[in-house]
N, C-alpha and C positions, 0 to 999 in steps of 0.2 A: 504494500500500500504506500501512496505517496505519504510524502510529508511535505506540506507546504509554507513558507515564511511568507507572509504578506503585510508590506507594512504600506502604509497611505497618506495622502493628504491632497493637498492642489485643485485647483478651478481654472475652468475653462476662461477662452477668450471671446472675439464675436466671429464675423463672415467674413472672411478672407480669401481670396486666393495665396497660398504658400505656398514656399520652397524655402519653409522655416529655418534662414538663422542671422537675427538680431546682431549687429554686431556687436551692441552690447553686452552680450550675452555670455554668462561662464560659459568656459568649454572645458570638457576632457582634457587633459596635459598628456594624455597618451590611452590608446584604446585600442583592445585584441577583438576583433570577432571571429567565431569560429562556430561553423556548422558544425552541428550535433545528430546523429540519429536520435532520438527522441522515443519511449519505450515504458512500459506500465508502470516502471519501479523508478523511473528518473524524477527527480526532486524538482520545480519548477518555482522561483523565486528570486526575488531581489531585494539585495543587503548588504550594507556596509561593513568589511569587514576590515574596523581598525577605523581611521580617520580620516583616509584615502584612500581605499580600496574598494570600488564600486564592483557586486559580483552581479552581474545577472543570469540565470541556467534556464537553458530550455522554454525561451519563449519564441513564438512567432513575430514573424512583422507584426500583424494584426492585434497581439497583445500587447507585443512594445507600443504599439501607437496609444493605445488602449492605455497605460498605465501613466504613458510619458504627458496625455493629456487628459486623464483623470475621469476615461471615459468606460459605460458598459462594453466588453467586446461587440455586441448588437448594433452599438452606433457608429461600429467603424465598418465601413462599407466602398465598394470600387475595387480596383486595383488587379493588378493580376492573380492568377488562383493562389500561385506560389505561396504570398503573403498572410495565406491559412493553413499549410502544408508545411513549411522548410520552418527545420526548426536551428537558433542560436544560444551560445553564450558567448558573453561580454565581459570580460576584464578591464580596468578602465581605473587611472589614477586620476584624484581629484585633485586642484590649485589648490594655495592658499595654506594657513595653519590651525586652522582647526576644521574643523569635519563639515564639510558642506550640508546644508537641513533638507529636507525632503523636497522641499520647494524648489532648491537649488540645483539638488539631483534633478530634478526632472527635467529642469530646464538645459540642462548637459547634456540629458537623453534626447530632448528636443535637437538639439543641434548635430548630435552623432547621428539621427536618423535620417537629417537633410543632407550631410555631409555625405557618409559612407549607403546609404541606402539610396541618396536621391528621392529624396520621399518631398513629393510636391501633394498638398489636397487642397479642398475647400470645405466650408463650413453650411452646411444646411439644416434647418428647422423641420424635424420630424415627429410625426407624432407616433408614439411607442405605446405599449403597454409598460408603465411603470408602477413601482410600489411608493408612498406616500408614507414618510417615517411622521406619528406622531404620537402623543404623549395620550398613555393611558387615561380613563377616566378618574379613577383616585388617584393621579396626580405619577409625578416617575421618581422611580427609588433611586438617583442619582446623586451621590454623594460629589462634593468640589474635590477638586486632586489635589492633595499634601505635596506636590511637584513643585519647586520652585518655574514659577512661568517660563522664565527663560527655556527650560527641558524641553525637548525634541519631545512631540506627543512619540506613544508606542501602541500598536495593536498587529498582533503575532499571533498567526492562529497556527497550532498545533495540531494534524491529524491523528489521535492513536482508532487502534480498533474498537467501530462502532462508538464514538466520540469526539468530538472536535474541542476543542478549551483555547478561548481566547480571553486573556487578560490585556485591557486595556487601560494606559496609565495616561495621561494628563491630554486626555482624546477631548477632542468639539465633538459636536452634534457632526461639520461638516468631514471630520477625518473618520470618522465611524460610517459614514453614508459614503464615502471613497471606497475603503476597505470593502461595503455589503456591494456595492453596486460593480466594482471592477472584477472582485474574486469572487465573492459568495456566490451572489445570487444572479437570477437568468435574466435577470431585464435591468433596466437604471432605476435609483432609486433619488427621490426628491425629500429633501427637508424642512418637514414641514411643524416642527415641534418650538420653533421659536425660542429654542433656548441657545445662549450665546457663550457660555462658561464654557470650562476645559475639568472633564470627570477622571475618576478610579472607579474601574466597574471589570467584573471576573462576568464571561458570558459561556456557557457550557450546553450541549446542543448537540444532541445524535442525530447526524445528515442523513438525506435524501438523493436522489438521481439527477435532483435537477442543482446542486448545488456543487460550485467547482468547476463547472462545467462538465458533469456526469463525468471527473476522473477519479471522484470519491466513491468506497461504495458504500452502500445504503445502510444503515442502520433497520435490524428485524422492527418489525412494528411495536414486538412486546418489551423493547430496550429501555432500561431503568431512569432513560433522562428524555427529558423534553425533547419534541422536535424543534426547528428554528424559532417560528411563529408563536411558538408559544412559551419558548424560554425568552427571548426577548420581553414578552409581556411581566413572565413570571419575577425575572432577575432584576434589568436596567429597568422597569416600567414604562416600557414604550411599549409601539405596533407598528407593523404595517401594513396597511389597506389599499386593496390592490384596484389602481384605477388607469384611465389617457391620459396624454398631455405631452405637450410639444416639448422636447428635446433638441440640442444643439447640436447637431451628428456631425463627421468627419466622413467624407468624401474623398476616398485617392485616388488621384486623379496622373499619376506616375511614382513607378519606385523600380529601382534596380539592385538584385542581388548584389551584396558587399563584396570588391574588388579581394583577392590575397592579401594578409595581410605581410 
């Protein structure tokens, strides 16, 4: 069974044509890509290891774009088929002296993606089937983080068998709806619970087929923990209610497989 790291954060931008890279923009100070075969037991994840050490394993174009602009895989669409097939990892030092934030990374990933992929899109208004995160009726058992603000939020989900256990330390509303909507779960997810703090919350939850993108496997019906939907209720005191509504989707519109390195 895998074992998956996923950590989050970041918001979109508006309608553009790209061939995204700001020159403002951090960049990579050096960066390996390298095709992988890809296989039931490969680990798929990205994470800092050290303070400069960006790893990413076994993603697709389609999820890199996916992560690097904080979107459901379902909103990324176009391209050639490859960009759902061919799979990578990423080695990649980061600038600077201390550890670049989640923000930052992705904004690196952005520009390694137009550089070495050639990855040009545009941005279109779709309407999806989404899920609507909000706050239960007696109110949500969200405790504020003892995290000094400064701290990098965390939310690390853990597959064992038949269990998922994600602890989440000094998370927004908006880095917890990153996390459900890129990894989790099968569609995007909007936030709608109006709260603006940064929580500590432990969320534990026996999966389903449709969560992970069916590379999880399911949890028996009669399993001793909550399914998603309803340990979210039970635990953080939220929900989510499954409804339309337009979407900012990404459109490729050119990409080429990564040059040798």
């Amino acid at each position: 069974m895998k074992k998956f790291v996923l950590i989050a954060t970041a918001l979109l931008a508006s309608c553009v044509l790209a061939a995204q890279k700001p020159s403002t923009s951090p960049t990579f100070q050096v960066a390996t890509i390298k095709p992988v075969e890809s296989t039931p037991k490969s680990a798929r994840y990205i994470v800092m290891q050290g303070p400069h050490r960006f790893v990413e394993k076994d993603y697709t174009l389609k999820l890199l774009i996916a992560a690097a602009y904080n979107l459901n895989p379902k909103a990324v669409s176009g391209g050639p088929s490859w960009i759902e097939t061919d799979h990578y990892d990423i080695l990649a030092l980061t600038p600077g002296k201390t550890q670049p934030s989640h923000d930052q990374q992705m904004v690196m990933l952005r520009t390694l993606l137009a550089d070495r992929f050639k990855l040009a899109f545009h941005h279109e208004s779709k309407v999806f089937s989404i899920y609507s995160l909000e706050i239960v009726k007696g109110g949500s058992k969200l405790k504020p983080s003892a995290a000094p603000a400064t701290d990098q939020p965390a939310l690390i989900s853990t597959v064992y068998p038949q269990r998922i256990l994600m602890p989440a330390r000094n998370a927004s509303m908006a880095d917890f709806v990153s996390v459900m909507q890129r990894a989790i779960l099968d569609r995007p997810v909007v936030d709608k619970t109006g709260l603006t703090g940064r929580y500590d919350f432990n969320l534990e939850w026996a999966p389903d087929e449709s969560q992970f993108g069916g590379e999880v496997a399911a949890a028996p019906s009669d399993a001793p923990i909550p399914p998603f939907f309803t340990a979210i209720q039970q635990q953080p005191g939220l929900k989510l209610e499954a409804t339309r509504g337009p979407i900012e989707a990404i459109v490729v519109d050119h990409a080429e497989r990564p040059s040798a390195n």
